[in-house]
C-alpha positions as CSV (number, residue, x, y, z in Angstrom):
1,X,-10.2,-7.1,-28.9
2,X,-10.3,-5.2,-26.5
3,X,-7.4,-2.2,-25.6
4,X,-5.2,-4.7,-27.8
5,X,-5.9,-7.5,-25.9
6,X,-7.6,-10.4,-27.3
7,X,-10.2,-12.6,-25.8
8,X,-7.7,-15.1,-24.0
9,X,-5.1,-12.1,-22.8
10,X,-8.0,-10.3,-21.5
11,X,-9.0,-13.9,-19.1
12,X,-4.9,-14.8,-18.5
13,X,-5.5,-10.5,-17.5
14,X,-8.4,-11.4,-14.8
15,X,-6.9,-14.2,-13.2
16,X,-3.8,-12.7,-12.5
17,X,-5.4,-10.0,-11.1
18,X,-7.6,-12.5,-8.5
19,X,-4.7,-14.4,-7.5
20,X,-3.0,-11.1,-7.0
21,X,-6.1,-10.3,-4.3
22,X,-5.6,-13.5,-2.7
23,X,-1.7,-12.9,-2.0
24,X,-2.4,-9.4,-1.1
25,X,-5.3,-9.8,1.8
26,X,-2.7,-12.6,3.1
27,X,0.1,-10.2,2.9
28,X,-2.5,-7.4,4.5
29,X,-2.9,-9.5,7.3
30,X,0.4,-11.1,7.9
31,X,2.4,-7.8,7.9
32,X,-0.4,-5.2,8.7
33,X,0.5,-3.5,5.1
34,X,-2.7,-3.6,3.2
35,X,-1.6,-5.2,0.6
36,X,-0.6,-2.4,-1.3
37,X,2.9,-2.8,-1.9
38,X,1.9,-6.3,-3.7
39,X,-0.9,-4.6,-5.5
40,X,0.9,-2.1,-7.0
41,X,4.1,-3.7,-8.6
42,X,1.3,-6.1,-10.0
43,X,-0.9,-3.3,-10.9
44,X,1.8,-1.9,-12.9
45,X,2.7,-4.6,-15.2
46,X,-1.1,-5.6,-16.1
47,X,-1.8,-1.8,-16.7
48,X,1.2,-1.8,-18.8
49,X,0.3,-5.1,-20.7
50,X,-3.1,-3.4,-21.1
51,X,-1.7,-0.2,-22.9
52,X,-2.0,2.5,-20.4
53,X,-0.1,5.7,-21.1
54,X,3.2,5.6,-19.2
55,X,2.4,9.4,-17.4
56,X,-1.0,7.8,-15.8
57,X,0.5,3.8,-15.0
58,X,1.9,4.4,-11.6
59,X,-0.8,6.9,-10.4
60,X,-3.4,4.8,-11.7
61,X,-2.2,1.9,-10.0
62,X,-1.6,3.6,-6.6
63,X,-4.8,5.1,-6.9
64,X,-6.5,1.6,-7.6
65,X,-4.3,-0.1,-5.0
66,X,-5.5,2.3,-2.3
67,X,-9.0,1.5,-3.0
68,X,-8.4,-2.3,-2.6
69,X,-6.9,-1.6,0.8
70,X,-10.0,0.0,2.2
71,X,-12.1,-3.4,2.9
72,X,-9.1,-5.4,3.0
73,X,-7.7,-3.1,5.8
74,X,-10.7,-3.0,7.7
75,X,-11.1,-6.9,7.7
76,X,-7.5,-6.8,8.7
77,X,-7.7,-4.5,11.6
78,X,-11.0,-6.3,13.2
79,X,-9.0,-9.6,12.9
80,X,-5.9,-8.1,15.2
81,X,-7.9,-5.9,17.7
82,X,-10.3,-8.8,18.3
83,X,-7.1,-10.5,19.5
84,X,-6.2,-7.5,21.7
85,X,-3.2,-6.5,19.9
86,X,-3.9,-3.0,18.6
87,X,-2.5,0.1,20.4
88,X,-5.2,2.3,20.5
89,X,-3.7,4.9,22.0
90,X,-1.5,5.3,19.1
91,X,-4.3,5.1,16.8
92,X,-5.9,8.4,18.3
93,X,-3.1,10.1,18.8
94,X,-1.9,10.0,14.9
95,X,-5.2,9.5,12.9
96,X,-5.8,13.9,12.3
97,X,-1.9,14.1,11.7
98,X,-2.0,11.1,8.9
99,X,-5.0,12.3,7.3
100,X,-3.7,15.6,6.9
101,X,-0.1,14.1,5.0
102,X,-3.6,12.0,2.9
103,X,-4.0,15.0,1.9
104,X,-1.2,16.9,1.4
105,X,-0.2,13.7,-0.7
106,X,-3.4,13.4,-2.9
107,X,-2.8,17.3,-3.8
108,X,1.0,16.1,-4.7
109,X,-0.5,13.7,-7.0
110,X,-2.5,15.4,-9.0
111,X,1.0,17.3,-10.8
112,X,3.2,15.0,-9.9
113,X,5.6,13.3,-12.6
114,X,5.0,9.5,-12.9
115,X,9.2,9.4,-12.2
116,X,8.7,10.6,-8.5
117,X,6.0,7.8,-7.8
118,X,8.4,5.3,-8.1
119,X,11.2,7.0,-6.5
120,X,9.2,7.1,-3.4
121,X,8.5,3.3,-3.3
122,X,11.9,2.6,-4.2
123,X,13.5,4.8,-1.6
124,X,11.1,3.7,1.4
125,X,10.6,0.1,0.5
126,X,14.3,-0.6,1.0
127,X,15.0,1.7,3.5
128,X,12.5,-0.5,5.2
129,X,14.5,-3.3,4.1
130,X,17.6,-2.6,5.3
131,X,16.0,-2.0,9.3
132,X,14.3,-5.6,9.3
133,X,17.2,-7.1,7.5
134,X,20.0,-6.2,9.0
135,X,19.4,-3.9,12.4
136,X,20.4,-5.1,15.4
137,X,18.7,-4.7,18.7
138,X,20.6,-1.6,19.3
139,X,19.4,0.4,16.8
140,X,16.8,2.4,18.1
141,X,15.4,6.0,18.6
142,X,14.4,5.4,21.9
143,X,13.0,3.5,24.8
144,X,9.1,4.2,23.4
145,X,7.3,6.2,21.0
146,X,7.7,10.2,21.9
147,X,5.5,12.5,23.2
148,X,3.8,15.5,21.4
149,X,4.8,17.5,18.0
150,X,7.2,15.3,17.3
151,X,4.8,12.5,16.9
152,X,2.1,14.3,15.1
153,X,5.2,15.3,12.4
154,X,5.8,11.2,12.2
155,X,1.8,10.7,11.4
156,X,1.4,13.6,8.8
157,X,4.8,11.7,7.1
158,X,3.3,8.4,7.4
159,X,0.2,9.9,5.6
160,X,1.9,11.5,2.9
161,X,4.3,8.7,2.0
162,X,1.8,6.0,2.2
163,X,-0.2,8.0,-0.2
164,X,2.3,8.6,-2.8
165,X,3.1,5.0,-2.6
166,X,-0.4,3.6,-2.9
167,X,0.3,1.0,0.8
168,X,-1.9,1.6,3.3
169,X,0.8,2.8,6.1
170,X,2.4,-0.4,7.4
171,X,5.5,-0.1,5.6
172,X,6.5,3.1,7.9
173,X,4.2,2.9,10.9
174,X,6.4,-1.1,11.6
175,X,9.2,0.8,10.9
176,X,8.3,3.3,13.4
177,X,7.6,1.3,15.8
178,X,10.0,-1.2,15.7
179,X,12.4,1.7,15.9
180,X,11.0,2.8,19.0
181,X,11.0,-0.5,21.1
182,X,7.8,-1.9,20.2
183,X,7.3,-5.6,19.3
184,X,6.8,-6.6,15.6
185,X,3.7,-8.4,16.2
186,X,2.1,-4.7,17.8
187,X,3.4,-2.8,14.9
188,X,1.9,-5.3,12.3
189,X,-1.7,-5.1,14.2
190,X,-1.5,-1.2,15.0
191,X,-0.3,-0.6,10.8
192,X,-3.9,-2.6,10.1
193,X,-5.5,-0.2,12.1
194,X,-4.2,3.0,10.3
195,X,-4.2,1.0,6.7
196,X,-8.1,2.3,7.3
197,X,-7.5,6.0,8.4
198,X,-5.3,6.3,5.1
199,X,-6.8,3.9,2.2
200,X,-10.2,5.9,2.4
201,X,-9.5,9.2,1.8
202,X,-6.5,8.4,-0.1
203,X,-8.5,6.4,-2.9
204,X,-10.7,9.7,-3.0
205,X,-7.8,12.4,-3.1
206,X,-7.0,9.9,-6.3
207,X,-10.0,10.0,-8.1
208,X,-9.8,13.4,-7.6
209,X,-6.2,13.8,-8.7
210,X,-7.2,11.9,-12.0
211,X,-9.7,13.6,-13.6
212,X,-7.3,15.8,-15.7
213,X,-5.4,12.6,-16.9
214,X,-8.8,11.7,-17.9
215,X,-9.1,14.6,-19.8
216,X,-5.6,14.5,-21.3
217,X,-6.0,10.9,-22.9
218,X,-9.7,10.9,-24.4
219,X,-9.3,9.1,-27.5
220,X,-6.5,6.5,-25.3
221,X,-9.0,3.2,-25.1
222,X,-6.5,1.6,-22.8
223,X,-7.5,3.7,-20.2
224,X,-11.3,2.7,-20.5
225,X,-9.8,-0.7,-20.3
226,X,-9.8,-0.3,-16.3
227,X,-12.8,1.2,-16.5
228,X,-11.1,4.4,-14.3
229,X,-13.0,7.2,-12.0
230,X,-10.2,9.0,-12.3
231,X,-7.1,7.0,-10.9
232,X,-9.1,4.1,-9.6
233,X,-10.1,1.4,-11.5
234,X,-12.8,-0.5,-11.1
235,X,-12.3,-3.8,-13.2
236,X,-8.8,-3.9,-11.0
237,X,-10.6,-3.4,-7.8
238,X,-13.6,-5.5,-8.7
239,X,-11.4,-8.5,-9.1
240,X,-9.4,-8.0,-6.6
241,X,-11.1,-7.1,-3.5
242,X,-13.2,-10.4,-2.9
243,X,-10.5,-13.1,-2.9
244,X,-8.2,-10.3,-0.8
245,X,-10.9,-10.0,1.9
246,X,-10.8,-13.5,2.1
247,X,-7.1,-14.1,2.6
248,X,-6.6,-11.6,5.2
249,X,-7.4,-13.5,8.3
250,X,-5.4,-16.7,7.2
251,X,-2.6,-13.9,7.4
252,X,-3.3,-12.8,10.6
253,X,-3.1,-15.6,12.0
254,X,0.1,-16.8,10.2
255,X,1.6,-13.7,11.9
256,X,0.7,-14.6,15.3
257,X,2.2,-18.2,14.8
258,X,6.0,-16.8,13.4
259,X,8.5,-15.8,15.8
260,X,9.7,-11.6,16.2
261,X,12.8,-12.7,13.3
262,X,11.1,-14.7,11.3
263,X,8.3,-12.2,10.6
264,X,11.1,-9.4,10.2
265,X,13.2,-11.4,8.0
266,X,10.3,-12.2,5.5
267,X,9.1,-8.6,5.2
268,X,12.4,-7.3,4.6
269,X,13.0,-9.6,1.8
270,X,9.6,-8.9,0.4
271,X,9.9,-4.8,0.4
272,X,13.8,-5.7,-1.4
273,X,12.3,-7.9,-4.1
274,X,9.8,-5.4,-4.7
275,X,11.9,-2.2,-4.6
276,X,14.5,-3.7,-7.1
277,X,11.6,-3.6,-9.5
278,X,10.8,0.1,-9.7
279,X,14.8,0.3,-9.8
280,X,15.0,-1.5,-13.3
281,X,12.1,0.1,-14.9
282,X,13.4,3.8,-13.7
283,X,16.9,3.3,-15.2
């Protein structure tokens, strides 16, 4: 046994985690997300079923979640610019700004309580929700995206968010955007694009932010379970990360084929279901 799981928990543990990797490259692609706000709902319960300490759950699967996301992300991102629909410009404009709210976020992390992780998610994920769900084509900010500070202050949040939330940026950048005017289907490819700029150094602020946990729980074998370097695990990424990578163009081009309400519709739903989960397990 093996962290208290036997033999056939430890196999019904890995395949879960592979078919998790499959739905989360699709998701990467379809909705430009990354994957990560799949990965880490899922994350949560096999880490849980696995033993690990309640304090290092949530960071540990954030941590491992943003790790996934970096080849998944960039496989994502070729896939929409090769068919044109990135906006560059956006991309250079915000990619100091997000890195900087990486991180501020990764620096969060290391002291943060495991409460506020989840309160995060729950708070953005329907938030998110309630725009694709129920907004009409009235509610905007404005015309386009603006000009200067005030778009640098939007990447440094997107950053620090998507970083205590373990998602590689999609959830707020689409919700950006579409606030702004711009068409669903640029959002989703643009979000691919800066899934990369944040899932890199984001996995390392959380290796970095996990070396104390490490330290607090040496004699805890469910943490050597995941086989962690510091909040990432390896076993989770390992298994994850080939069958995602392969997914993530079949979800590409599932976006390009649904309509503008369609595509809205089903990631509203999605970042609902998924909120209501951190909901129950923080009450």
């Amino acid at each position: 046994m093996m962290a208290g799981l036997n033999p056939a928990e430890l196999v019904e543990l890995a395949l879960m985690l592979v078919a998790v990797g499959a739905l989360s490259g699709f998701f990467a692609g379809i909705f430009g997300i990354g994957g990560g706000a799949i990965l880490v709902p899922v994350f949560y319960e096999c880490f849980r079923l696995a033993g690990v300490p309640l304090e290092a759950r949530m960071p540990l699967c954030i941590g491992t979640s943003l790790a996934i996301i970096i080849p998944t992300s960039i496989r994502s991102f070729r896939a929409h610019y090769l068919r044109g629909a990135v906006d560059m410009q956006i991309l250079r404009l915000w990619w100091a700004p997000i890195v900087t709210g990486v991180v501020a976020g990764s620096v969060i992390a290391r002291y943060a309580p495991e409460r506020l992780f989840k309160i995060v998610f729950v708070m953005v994920a329907w938030s998110a929700a309630a725009r694709l769900l129920l907004a009409q084509e009235n509610w905007k900010f404005g015309d386009d995206l603006p000009k200067g500070p005030l778009m640098r202050v939007y990447g440094f949040v997107v950053g620090l968010l998507s970083t205590l939330m373990g998602i590689g940026g999609g959830l707020f950048s689409n919700l950006l955007m579409t606030f702004y005017g711009r068409p669903i289907h640029q959002a989703v490819a643009t979000s691919s694009a800066l899934a990369v700029l944040i899932s890199i150094p984001g996995a390392l602020g959380y290796i970095y932010a996990g070396w104390p946990a490490a330290a607090r729980y040496p004699d805890v074998a469910a943490l050597q379970l995941p086989f962690a370097i510091g909040y990432v695990s390896l076993i989770g990424a390992i298994l994850v990360m080939p069958t995602s990578l392969l997914t993530a163009p079949l979800g590409v081009r599932a976006a390009h084929a649904l309509s503008k309400r369609r595509l809205e519709i089903a990631f509203g739903a999605y970042l609902f279901i998924v909120g209501s989960r951190f909901v129950i397990s923080l009450l």
